[in-house]
C-alpha positions as protocol buffer text, in pm:
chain_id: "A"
residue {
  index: 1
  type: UNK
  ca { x: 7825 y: -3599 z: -7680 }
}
residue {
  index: 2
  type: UNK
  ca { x: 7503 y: -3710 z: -7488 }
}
residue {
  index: 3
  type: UNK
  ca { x: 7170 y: -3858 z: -7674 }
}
residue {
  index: 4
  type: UNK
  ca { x: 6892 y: -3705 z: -7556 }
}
residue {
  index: 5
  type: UNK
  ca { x: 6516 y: -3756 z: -7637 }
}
residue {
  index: 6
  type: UNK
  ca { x: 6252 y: -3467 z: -7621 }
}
residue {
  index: 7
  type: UNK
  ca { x: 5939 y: -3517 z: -7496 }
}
residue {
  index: 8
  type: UNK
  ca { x: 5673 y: -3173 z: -7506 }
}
residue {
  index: 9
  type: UNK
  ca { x: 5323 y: -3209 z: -7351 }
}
residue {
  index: 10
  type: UNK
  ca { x: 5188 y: -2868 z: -7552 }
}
residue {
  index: 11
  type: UNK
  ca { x: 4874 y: -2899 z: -7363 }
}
residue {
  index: 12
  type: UNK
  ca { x: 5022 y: -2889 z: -7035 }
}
residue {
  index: 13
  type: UNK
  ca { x: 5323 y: -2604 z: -7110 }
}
residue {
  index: 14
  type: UNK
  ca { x: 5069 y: -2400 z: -7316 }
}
residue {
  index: 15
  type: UNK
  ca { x: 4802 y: -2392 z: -7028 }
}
residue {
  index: 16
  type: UNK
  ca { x: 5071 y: -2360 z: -6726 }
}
residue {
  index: 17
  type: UNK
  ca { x: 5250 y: -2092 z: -6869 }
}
residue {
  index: 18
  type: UNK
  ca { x: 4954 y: -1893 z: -6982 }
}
residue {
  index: 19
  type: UNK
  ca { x: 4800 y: -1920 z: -6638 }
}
residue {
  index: 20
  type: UNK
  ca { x: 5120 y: -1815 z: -6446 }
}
residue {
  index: 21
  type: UNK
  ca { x: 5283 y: -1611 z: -6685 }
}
residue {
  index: 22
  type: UNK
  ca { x: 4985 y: -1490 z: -6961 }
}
residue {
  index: 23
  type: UNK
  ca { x: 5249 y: -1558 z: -7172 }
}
residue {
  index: 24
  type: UNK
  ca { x: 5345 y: -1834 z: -7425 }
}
residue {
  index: 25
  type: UNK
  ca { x: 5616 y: -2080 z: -7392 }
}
residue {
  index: 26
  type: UNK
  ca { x: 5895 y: -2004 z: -7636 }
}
residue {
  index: 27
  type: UNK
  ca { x: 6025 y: -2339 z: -7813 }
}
residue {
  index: 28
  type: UNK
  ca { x: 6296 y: -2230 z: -8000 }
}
residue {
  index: 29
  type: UNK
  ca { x: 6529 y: -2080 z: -7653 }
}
residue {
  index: 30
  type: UNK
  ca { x: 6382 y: -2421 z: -7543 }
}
residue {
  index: 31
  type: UNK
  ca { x: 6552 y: -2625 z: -7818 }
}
residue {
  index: 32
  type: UNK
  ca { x: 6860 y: -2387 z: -7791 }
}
residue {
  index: 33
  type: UNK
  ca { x: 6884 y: -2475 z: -7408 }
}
residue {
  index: 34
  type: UNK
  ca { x: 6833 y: -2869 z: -7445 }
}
residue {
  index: 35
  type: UNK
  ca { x: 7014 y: -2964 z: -7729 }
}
residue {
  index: 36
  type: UNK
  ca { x: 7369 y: -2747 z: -7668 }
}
residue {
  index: 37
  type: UNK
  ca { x: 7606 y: -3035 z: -7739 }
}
residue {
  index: 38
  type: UNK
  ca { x: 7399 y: -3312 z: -7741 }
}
residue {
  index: 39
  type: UNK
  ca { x: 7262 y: -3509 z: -7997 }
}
residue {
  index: 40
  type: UNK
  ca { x: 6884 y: -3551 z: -8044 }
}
residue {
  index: 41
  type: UNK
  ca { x: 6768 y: -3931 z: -8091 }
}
residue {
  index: 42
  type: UNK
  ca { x: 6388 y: -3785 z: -8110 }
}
residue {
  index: 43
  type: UNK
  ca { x: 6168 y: -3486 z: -8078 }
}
residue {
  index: 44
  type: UNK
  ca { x: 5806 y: -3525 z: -8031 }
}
residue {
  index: 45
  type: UNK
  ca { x: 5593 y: -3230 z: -7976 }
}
residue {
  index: 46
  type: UNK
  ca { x: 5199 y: -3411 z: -7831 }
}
residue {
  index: 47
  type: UNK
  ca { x: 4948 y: -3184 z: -7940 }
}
residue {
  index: 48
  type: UNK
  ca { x: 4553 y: -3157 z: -7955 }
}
residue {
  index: 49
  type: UNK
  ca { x: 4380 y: -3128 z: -8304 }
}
residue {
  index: 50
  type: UNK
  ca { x: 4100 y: -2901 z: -8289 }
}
residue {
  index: 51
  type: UNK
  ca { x: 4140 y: -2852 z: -8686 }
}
residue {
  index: 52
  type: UNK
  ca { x: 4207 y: -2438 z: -8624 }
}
residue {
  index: 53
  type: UNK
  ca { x: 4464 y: -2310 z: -8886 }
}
residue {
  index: 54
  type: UNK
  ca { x: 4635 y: -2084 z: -8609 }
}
residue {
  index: 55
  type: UNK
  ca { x: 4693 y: -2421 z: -8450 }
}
residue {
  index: 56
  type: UNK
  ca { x: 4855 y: -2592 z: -8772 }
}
residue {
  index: 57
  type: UNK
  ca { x: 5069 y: -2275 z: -8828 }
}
residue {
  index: 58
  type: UNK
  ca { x: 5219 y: -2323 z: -8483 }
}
residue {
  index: 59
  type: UNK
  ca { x: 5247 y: -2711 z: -8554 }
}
residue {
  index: 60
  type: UNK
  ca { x: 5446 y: -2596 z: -8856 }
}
residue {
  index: 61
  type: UNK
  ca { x: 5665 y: -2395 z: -8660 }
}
residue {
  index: 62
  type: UNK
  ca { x: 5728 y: -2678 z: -8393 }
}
residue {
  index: 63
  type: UNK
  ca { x: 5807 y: -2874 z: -8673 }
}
residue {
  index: 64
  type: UNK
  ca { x: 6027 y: -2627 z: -8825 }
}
residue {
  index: 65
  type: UNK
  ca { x: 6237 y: -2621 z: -8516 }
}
residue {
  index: 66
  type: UNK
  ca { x: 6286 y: -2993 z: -8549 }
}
residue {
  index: 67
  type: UNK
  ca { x: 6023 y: -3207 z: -8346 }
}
residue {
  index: 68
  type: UNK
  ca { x: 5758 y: -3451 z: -8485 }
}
residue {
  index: 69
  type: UNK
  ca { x: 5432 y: -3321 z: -8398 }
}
residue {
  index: 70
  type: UNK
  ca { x: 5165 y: -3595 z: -8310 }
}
residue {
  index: 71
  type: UNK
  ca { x: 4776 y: -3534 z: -8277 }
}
residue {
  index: 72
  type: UNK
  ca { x: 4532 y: -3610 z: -8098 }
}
residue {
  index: 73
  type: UNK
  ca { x: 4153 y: -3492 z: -8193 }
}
residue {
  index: 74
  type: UNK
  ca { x: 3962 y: -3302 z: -7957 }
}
residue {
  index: 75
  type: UNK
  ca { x: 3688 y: -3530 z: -7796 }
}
residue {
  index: 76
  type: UNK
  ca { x: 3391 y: -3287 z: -7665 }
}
residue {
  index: 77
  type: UNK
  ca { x: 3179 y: -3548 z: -7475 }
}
residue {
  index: 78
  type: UNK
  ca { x: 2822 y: -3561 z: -7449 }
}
residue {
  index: 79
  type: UNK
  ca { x: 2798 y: -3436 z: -7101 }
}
residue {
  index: 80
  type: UNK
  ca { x: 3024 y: -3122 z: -7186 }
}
residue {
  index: 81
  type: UNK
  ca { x: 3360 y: -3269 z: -7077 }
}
residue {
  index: 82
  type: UNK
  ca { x: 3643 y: -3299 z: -7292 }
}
residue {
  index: 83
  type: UNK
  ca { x: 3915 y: -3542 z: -7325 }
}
residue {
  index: 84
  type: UNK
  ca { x: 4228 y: -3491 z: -7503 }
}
residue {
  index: 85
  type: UNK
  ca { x: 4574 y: -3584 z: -7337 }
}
residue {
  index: 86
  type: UNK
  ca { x: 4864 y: -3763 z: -7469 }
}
residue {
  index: 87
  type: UNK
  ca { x: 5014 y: -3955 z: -7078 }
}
residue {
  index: 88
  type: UNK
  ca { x: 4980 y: -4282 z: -7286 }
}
residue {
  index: 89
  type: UNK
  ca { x: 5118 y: -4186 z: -7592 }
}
residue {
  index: 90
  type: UNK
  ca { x: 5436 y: -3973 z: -7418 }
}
residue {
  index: 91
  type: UNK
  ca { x: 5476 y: -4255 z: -7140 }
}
residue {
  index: 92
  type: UNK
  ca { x: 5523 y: -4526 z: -7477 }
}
residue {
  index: 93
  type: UNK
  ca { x: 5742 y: -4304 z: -7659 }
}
residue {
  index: 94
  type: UNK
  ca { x: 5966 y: -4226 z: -7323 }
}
residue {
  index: 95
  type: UNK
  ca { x: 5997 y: -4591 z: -7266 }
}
residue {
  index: 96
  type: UNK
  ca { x: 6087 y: -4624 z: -7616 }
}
residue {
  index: 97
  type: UNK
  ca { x: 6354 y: -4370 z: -7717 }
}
residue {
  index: 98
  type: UNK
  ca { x: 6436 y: -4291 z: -7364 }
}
residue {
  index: 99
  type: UNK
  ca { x: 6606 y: -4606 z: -7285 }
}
residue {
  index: 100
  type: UNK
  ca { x: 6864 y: -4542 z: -7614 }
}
residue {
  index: 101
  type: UNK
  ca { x: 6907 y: -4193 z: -7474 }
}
residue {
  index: 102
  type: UNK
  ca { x: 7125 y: -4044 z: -7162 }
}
residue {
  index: 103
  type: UNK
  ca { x: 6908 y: -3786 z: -7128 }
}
residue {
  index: 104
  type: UNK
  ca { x: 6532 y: -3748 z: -7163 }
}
residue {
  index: 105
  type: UNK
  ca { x: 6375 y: -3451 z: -7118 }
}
residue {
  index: 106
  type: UNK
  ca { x: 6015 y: -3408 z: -7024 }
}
residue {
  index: 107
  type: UNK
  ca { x: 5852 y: -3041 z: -7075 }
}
residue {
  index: 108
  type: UNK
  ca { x: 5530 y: -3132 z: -6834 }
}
residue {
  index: 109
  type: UNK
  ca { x: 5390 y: -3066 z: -6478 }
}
residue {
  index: 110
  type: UNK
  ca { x: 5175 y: -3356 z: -6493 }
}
residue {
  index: 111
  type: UNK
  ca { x: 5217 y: -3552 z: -6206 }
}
residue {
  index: 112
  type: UNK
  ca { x: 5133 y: -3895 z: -6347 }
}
residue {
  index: 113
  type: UNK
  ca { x: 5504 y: -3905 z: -6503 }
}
residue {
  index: 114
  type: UNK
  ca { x: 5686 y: -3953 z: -6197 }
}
residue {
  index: 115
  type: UNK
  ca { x: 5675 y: -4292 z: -6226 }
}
residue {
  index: 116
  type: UNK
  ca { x: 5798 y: -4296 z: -6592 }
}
residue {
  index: 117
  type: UNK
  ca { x: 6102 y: -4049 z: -6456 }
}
residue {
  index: 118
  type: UNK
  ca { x: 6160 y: -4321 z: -6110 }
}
residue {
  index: 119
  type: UNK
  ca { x: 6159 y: -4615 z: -6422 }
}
residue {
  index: 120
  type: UNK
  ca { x: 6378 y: -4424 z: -6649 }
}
residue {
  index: 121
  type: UNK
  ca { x: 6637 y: -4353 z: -6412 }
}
residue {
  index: 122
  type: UNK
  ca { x: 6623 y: -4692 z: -6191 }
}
residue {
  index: 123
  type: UNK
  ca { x: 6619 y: -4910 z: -6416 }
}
residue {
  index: 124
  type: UNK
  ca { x: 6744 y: -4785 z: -6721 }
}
residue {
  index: 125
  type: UNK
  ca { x: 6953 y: -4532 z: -6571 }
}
residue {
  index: 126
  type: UNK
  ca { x: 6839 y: -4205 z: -6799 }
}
residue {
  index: 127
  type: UNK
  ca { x: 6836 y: -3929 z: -6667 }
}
residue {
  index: 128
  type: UNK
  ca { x: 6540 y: -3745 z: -6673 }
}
residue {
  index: 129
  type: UNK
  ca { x: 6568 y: -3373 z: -6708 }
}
residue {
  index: 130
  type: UNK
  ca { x: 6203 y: -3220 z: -6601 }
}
residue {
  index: 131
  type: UNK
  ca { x: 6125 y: -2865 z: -6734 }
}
residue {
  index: 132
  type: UNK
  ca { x: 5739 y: -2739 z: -6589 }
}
residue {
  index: 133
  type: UNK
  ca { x: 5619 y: -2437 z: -6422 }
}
residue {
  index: 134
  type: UNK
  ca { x: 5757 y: -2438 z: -6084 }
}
residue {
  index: 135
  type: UNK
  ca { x: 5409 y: -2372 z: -5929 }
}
residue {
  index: 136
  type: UNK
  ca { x: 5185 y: -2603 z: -6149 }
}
residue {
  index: 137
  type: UNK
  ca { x: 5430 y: -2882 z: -6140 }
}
residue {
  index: 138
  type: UNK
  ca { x: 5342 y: -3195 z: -5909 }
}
residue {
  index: 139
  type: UNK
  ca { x: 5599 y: -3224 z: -5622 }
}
residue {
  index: 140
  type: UNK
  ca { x: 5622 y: -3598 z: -5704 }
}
residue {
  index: 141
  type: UNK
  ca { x: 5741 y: -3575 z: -6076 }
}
residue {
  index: 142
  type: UNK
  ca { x: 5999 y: -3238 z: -5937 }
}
residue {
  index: 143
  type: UNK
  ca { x: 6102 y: -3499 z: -5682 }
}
residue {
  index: 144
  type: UNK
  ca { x: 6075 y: -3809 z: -5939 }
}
residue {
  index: 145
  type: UNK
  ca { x: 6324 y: -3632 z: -6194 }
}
residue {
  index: 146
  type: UNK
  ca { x: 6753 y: -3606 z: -6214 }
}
residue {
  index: 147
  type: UNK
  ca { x: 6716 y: -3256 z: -6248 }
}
residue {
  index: 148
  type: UNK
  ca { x: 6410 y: -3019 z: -6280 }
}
residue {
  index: 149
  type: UNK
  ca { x: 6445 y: -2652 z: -6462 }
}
residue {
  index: 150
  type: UNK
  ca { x: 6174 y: -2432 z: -6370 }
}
residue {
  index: 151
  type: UNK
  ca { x: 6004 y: -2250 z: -6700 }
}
residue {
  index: 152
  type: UNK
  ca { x: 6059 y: -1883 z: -6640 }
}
residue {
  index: 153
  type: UNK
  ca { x: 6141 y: -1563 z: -6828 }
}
residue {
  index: 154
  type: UNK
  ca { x: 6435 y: -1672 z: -6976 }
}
residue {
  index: 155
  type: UNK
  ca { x: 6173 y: -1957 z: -7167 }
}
residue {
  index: 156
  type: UNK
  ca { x: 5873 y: -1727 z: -7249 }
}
residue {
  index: 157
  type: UNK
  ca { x: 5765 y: -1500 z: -7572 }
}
residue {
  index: 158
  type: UNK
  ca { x: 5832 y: -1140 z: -7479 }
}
């Protein structure tokens, strides 16, 4: 039985799949998928804090499923930007749990993880199992990853 680590950027699958799909990612086929015969080391769901209770009811759910959910607060800066992703946080935690894993999988588009997939399965030799909307996802993490899984009906809410 593989180990595998899970590794959700809510931010990132939330937005993409709303803006392709205008529909919402559904994380329990998700779990279903990933974890058929495998054994999960960790599940970590990164997620931004804006203190709404719709928000914590989905966190609850997330966490119902099985992941950890960690938080970030929302930062509205002064000049009307925001700031609120997890790379850092997600890049420590692959690093960590990934290298006691066979498998990692990453549920992101965001191209700055290609170089925590090329690490991961160079010199630790995980593989790195990428799930991301096909046509939001950078070529370089596609490319970066063992395998990539596009996010499409068979992962969305009806």
């Amino acid at each position: 039985m593989q180990n595998v680590t899970i590794l959700v950027d809510v931010q990132n699958i939330y937005y993409t799949t709303r803006h392709s799909f205008g529909r919402s990612f559904d994380y329990n086929a998700f779990w279903r998928e990933i974890t058929a015969g495998r054994n999960v080391v960790k599940a970590i769901a990164y997620a931004i804090d804006r203190g709404d209770e719709k928000q914590r009811q989905f966190q609850n759910i997330l966490r119902a499923i099985g992941f950890e959910v960690k938080l970030k607060p929302f930062i509205q800066r002064s000049d009307g930007s925001a700031k609120g992703d997890w790379d850092v946080g997600i890049t420590i935690d692959a690093l960590e749990y990934g290298i006691h894993s066979d498998v990692l999988v990453l549920a992101s588009g965001d191209g700055d993880f290609d170089l925590l997939a090329k690490t991961l399965t160079e010199k630790h030799h995980t593989r790195v199992e990428v799930y991301g909307v096909e046509a939001l996802t950078a070529q370089s993490l596609i490319q970066a990853a063992t395998h990539f899984t596009p996010i499409d009906n068979n992962l969305l809410l009806k």
